[in-house]
DRENDO-1510 file (C-alpha; in Angstrom, 1 decimal, always signed):
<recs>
REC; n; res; u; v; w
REC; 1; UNK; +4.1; +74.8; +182.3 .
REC; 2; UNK; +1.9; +73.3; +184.3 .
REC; 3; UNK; -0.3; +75.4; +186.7 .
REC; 4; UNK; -2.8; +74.8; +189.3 .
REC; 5; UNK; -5.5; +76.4; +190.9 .
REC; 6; UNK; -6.0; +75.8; +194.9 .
REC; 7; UNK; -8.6; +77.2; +197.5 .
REC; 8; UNK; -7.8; +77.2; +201.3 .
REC; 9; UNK; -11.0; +75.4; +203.1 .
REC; 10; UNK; -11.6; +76.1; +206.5 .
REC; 11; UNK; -10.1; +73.0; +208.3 .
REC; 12; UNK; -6.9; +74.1; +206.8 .
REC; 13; UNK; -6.7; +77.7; +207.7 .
REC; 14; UNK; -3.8; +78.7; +209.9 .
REC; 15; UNK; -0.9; +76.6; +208.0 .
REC; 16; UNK; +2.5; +77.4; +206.5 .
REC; 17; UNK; +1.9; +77.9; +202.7 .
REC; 18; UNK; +4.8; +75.9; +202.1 .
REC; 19; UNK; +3.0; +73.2; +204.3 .
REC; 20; UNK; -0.5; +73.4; +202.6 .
REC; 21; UNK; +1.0; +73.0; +199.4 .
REC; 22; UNK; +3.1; +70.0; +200.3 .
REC; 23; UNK; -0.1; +68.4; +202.0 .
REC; 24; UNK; -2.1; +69.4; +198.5 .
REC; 25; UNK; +0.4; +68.2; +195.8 .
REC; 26; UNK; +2.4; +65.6; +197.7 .
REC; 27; UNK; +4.3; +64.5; +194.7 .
REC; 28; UNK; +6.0; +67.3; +194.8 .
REC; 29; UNK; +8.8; +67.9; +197.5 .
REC; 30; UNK; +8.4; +70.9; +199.7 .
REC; 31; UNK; +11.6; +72.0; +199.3 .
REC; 32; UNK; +10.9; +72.5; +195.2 .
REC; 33; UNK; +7.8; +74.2; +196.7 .
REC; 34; UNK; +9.9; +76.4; +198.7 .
REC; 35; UNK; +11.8; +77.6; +195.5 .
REC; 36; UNK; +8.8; +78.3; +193.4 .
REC; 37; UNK; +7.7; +80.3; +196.0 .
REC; 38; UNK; +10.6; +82.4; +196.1 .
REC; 39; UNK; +11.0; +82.3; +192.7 .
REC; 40; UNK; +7.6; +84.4; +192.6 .
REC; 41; UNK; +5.9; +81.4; +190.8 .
REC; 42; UNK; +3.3; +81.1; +193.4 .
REC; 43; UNK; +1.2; +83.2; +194.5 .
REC; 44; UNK; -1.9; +83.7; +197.2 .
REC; 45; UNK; -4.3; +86.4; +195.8 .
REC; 46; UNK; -2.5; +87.1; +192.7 .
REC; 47; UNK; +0.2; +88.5; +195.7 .
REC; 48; UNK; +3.6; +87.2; +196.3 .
REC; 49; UNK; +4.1; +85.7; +199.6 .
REC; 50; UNK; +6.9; +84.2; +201.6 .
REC; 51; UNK; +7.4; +80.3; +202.6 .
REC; 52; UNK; +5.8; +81.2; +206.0 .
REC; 53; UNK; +2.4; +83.0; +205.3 .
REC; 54; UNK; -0.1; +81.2; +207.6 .
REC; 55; UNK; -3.2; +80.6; +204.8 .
REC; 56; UNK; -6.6; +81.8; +205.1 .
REC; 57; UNK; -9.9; +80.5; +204.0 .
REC; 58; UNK; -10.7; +81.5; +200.7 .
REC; 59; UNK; -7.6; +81.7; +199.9 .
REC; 60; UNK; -6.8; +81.1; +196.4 .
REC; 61; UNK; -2.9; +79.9; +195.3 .
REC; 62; UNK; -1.7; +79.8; +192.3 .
REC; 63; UNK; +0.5; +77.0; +191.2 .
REC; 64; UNK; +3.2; +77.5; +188.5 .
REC; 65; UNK; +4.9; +74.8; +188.0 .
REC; 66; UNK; +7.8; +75.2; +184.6 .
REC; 67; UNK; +8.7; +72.4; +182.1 .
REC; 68; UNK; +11.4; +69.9; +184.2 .
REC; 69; UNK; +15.0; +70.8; +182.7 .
REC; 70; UNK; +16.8; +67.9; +180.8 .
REC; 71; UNK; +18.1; +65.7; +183.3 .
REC; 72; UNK; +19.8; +62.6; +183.9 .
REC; 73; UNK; +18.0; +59.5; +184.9 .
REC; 74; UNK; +20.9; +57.3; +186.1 .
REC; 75; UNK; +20.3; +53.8; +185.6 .
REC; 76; UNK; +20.1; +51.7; +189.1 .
REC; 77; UNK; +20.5; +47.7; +189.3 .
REC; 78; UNK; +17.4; +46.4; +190.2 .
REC; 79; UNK; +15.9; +43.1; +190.6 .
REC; 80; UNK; +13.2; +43.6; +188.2 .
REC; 81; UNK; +9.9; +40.5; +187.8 .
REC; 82; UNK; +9.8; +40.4; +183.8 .
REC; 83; UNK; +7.0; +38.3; +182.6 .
REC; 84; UNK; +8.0; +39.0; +179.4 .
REC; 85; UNK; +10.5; +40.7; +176.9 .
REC; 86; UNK; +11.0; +41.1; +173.2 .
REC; 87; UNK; +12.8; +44.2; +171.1 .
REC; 88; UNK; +9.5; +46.0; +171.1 .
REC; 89; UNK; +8.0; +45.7; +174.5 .
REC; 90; UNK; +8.6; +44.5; +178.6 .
REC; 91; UNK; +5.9; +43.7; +180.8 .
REC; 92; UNK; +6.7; +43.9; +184.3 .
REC; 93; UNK; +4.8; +42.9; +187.8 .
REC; 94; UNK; +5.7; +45.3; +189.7 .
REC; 95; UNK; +5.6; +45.4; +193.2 .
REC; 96; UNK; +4.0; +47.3; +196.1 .
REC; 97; UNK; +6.0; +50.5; +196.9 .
REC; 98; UNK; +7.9; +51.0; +193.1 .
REC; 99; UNK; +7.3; +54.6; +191.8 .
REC; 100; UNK; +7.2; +54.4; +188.3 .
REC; 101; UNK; +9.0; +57.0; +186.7 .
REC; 102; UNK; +11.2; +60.1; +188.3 .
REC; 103; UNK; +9.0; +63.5; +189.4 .
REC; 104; UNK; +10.2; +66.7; +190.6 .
REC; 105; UNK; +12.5; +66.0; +193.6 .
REC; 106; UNK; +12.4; +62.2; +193.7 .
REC; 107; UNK; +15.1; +61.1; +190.6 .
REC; 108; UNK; +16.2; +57.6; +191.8 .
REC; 109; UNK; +14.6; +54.4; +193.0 .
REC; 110; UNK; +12.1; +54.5; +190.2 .
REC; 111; UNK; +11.1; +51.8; +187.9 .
REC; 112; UNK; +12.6; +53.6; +184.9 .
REC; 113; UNK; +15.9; +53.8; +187.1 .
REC; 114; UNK; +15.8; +50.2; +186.7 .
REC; 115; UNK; +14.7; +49.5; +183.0 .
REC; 116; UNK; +17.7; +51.9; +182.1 .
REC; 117; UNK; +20.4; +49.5; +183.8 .
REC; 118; UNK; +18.4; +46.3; +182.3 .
REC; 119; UNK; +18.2; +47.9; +178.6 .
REC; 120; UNK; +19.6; +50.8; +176.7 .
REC; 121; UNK; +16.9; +50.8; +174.6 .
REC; 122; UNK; +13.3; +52.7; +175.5 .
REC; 123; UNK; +11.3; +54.4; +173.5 .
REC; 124; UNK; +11.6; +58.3; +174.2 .
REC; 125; UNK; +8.2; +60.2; +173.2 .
REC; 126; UNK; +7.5; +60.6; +176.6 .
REC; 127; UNK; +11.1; +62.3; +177.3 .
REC; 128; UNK; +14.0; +61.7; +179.5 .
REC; 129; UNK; +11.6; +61.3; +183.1 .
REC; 130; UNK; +9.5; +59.0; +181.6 .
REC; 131; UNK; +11.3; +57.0; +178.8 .
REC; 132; UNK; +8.9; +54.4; +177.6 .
REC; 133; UNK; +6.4; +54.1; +180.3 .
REC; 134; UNK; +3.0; +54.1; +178.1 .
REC; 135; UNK; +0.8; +53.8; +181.1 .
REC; 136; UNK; +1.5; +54.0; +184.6 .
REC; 137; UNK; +0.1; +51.8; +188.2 .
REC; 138; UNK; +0.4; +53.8; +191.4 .
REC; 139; UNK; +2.9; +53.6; +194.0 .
REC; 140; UNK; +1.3; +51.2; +196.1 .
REC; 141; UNK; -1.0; +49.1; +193.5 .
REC; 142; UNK; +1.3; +46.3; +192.7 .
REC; 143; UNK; +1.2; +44.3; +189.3 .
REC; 144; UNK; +1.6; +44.2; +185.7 .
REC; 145; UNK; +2.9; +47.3; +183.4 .
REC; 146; UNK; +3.8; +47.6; +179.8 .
REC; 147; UNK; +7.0; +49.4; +178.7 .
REC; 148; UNK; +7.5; +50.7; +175.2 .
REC; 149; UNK; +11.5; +50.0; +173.6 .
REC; 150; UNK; +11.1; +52.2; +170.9 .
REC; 151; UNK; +8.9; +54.9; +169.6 .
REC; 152; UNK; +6.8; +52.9; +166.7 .
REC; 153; UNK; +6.2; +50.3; +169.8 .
REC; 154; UNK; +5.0; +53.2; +172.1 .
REC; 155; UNK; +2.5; +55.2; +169.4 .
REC; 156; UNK; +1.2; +51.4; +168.6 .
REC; 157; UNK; +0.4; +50.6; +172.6 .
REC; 158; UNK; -0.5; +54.3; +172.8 .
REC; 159; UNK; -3.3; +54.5; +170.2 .
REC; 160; UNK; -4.7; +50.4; +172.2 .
REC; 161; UNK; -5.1; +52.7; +175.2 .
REC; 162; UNK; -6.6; +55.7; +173.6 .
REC; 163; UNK; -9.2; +53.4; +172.0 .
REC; 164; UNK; -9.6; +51.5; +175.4 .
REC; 165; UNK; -8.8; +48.1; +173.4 .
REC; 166; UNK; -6.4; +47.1; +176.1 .
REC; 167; UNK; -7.5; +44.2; +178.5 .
REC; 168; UNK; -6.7; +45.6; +182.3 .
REC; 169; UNK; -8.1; +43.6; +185.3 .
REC; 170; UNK; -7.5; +44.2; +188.8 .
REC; 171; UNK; -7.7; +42.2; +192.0 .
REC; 172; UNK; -9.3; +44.6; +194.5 .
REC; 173; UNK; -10.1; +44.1; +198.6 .
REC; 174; UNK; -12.9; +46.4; +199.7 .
REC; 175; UNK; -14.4; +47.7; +202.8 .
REC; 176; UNK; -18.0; +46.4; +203.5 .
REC; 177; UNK; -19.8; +43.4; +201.7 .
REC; 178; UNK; -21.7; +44.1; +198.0 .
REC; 179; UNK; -24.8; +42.7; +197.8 .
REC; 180; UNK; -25.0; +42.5; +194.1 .
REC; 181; UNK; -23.0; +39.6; +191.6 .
REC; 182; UNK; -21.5; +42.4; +189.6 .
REC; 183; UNK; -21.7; +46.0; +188.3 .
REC; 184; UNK; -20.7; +48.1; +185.8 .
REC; 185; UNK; -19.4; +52.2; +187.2 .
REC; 186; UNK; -20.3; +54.7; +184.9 .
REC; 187; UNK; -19.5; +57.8; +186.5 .
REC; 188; UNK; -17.2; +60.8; +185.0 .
REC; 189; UNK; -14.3; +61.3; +187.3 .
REC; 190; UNK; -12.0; +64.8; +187.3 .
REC; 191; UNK; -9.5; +66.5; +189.9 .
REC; 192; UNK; -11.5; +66.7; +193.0 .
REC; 193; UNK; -12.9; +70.2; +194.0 .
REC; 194; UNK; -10.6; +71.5; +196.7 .
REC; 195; UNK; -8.0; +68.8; +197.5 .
REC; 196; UNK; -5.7; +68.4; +194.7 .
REC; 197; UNK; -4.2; +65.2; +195.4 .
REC; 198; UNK; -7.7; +63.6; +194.8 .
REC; 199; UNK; -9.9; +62.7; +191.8 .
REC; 200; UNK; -13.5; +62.6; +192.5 .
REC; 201; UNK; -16.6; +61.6; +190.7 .
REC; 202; UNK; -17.5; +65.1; +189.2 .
REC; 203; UNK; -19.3; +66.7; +186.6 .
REC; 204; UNK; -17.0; +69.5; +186.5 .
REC; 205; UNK; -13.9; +69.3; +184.1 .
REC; 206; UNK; -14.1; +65.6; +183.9 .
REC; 207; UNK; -14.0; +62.4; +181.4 .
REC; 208; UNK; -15.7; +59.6; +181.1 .
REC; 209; UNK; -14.8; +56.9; +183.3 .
REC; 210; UNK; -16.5; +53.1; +183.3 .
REC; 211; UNK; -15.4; +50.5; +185.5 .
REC; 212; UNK; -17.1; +46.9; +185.1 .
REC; 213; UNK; -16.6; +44.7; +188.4 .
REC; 214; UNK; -17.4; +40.9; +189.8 .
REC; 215; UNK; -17.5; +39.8; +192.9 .
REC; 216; UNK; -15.3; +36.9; +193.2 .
REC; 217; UNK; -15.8; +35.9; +197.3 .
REC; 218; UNK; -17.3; +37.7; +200.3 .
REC; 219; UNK; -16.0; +38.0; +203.7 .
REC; 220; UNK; -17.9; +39.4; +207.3 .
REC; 221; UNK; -16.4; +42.9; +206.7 .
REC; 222; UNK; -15.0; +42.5; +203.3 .
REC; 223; UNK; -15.3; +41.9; +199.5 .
REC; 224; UNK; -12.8; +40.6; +197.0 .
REC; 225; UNK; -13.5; +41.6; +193.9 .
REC; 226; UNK; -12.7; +41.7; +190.0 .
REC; 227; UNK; -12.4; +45.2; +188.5 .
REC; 228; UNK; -12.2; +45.2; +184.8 .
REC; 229; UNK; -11.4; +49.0; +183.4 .
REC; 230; UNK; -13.1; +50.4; +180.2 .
REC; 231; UNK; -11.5; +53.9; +180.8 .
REC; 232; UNK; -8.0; +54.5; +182.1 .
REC; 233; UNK; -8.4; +57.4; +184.6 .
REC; 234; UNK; -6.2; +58.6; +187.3 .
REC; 235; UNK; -7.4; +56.7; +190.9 .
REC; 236; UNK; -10.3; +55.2; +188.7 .
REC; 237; UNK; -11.1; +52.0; +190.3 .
REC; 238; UNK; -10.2; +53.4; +193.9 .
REC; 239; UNK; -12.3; +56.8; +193.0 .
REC; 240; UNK; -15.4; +54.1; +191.7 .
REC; 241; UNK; -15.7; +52.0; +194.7 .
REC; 242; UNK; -15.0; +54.4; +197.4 .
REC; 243; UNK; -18.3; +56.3; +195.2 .
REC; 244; UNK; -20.2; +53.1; +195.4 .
REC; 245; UNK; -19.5; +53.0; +199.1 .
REC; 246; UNK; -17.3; +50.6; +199.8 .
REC; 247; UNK; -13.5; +52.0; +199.0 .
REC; 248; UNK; -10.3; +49.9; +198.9 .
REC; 249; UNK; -8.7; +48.4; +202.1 .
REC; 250; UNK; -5.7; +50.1; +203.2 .
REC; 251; UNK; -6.3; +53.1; +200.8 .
REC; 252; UNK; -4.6; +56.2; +202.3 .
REC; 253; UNK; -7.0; +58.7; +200.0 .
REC; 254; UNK; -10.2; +57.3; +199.3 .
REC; 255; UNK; -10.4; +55.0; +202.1 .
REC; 256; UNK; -10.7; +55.3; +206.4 .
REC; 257; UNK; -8.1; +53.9; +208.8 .
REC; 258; UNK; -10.3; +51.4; +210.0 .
REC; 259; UNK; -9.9; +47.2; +209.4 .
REC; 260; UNK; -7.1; +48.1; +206.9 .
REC; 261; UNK; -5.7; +44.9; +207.7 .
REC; 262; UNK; -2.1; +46.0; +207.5 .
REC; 263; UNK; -2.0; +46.3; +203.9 .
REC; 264; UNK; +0.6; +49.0; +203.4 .
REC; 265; UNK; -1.5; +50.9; +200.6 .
REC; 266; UNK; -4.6; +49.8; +198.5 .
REC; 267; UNK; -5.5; +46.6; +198.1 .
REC; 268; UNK; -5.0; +46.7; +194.3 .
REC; 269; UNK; -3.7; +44.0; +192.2 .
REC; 270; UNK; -3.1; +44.6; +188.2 .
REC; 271; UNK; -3.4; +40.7; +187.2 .
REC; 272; UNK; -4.0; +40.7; +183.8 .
REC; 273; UNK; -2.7; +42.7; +180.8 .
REC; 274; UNK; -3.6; +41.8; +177.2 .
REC; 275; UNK; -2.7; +44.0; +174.1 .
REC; 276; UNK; -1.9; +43.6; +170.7 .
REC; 277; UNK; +1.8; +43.3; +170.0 .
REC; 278; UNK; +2.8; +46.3; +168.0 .
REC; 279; UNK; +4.9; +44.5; +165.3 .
REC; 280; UNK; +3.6; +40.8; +164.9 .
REC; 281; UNK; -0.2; +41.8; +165.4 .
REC; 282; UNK; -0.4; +39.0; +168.1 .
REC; 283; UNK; -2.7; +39.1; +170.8 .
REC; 284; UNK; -0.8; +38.8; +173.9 .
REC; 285; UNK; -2.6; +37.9; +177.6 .
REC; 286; UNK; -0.6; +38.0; +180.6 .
REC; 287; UNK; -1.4; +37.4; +184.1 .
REC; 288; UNK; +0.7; +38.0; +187.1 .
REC; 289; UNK; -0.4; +36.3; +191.0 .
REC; 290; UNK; -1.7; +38.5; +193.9 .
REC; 291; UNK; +1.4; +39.4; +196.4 .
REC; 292; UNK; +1.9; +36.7; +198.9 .
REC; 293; UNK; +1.0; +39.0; +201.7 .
REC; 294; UNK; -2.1; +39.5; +199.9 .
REC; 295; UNK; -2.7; +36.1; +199.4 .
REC; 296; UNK; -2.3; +35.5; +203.8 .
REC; 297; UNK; -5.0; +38.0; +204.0 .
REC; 298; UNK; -7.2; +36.7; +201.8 .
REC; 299; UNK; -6.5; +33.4; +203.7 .
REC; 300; UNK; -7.0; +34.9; +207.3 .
REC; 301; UNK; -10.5; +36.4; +206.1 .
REC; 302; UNK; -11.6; +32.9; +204.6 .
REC; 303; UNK; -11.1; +31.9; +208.2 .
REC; 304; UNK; -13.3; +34.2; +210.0 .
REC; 305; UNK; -9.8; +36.4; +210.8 .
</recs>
């Protein structure tokens, strides 16, 4: 079970509880919400209350969320971008706007929907939601992911990442123009304070998280930049640069609403991937282009747009 711990803040006072919590833990539908409330799995105060209580500040809500019951991913045609495919692994470049795996409420249109009607075959440590996804991009970051097809495949991949000996790089557009070449990010990042649906650069309840970046060209307004990662946190690089002052364009969390260029989330590209294979011990590097619509901006910046 998976519980969480929320405090009202003041700017939030006065909303549904139902609401608040869909605003707080937005992967989460609000009608699931709705039935863990009345299912007495939530509570204000250590207190049961209805859908409708208007929160206070200083409230505190508890957030009991049970193991997901067995379900069944249905596999969905898709017109999946493999860069590359044996009987142990698939990378994919994944575009902007995939989810990668099914969550409470949201079963279909995933990227597991569609490995499931490309292959039969996926490794299942991480169980039926998550059948062999080893690592995971965000919604909106687009680029390249490993998939596991079987479980020696996924422990192999899984032990690269726990000892951070996998090669991640990222294409990144960010608001405002670094001064410096390069720079490394060592700064431990953890579930942010009050907002749940943010990570933040904390001391509290946090890992270690090091990001290394380059800068590769500089605009007026902007910077494009190389972000290599020697951690794998959730949000890391957008958490890091939004820290260092200058978050990612078009970044709905970490980021303002200003020049975002019409990106339709971050500006994140996962361009490189390198690991070793799990069964031939080859060292595999794969590289996947930035998004043509990143590209134009890129292009319209180079001019002075």
């Amino acid at each position: 079970m998976d519980i969480f711990t929320i405090e009202v803040t003041a700017d939030l006072a006065g909303t549904r509880l139902d609401s608040f919590l869909t605003s707080q833990l937005q992967e989460i539908s609000r009608a699931y919400l709705q039935k863990l409330i009345s299912d007495n799995l939530i509570l204000v105060n250590e207190q049961n209350k209805k859908a409708n209580y208007k929160v206070k500040e200083g409230d505190v809500i508890l957030v009991q969320i049970p193991e997901a019951a067995p379900i069944d991913v249905l596999p969905e045609e898709m017109d999946l971008d493999i860069v590359y495919e044996d009987s142990d692994v698939i990378v994919i470049n994944k575009p902007v706007g995939l989810v990668v795996h099914p969550a409470h409420g949201h079963y279909s249109g995933t990227l597991v929907n569609g490995l499931l009607a490309h292959c039969k075959d996926l490794s299942g440590i991480n169980g039926k939601m998550r059948p062999g996804i080893v690592h995971r991009i965000d919604k909106d970051t687009s680029g390249l992911i490993m998939v596991a097809k079987n479980d020696a495949a996924h422990q192999h991949l899984a032990a690269q990442l726990k000892e951070h000996s996998i090669t991640r790089a990222y294409y990144a557009l960010v608001q405002g123009v670094i001064s410096e070449p390069a720079g490394l990010v060592d700064a431990p990042i953890g579930r942010h304070g009050t907002d749940r649906k943010k990570m933040a650069v904390t001391f509290n309840n946090s890992k270690e998280a090091r990001t290394k970046y380059v800068v590769k060209e500089r605009f007026a307004r902007n910077t494009f930049v190389e972000c290599r990662l020697e951690t794998g946190r959730t949000h890391q690089i957008r958490v890091h640069m939004a820290y260092l002052g200058h978050p990612l364009v078009g970044d709905p969390l970490y980021g303002t609403r200003k020049n975002n260029l019409d990106f339709p989330g971050q500006a994140l590209h996962a361009y490189q991937l390198g690991f070793v294979h799990p069964r031939t011990g080859e060292n595999l590097l794969f590289e996947a282009p930035l998004p043509e619509h990143y590209q134009a901006v890129l292009h319209q910046l180079a001019l002075g747009g």
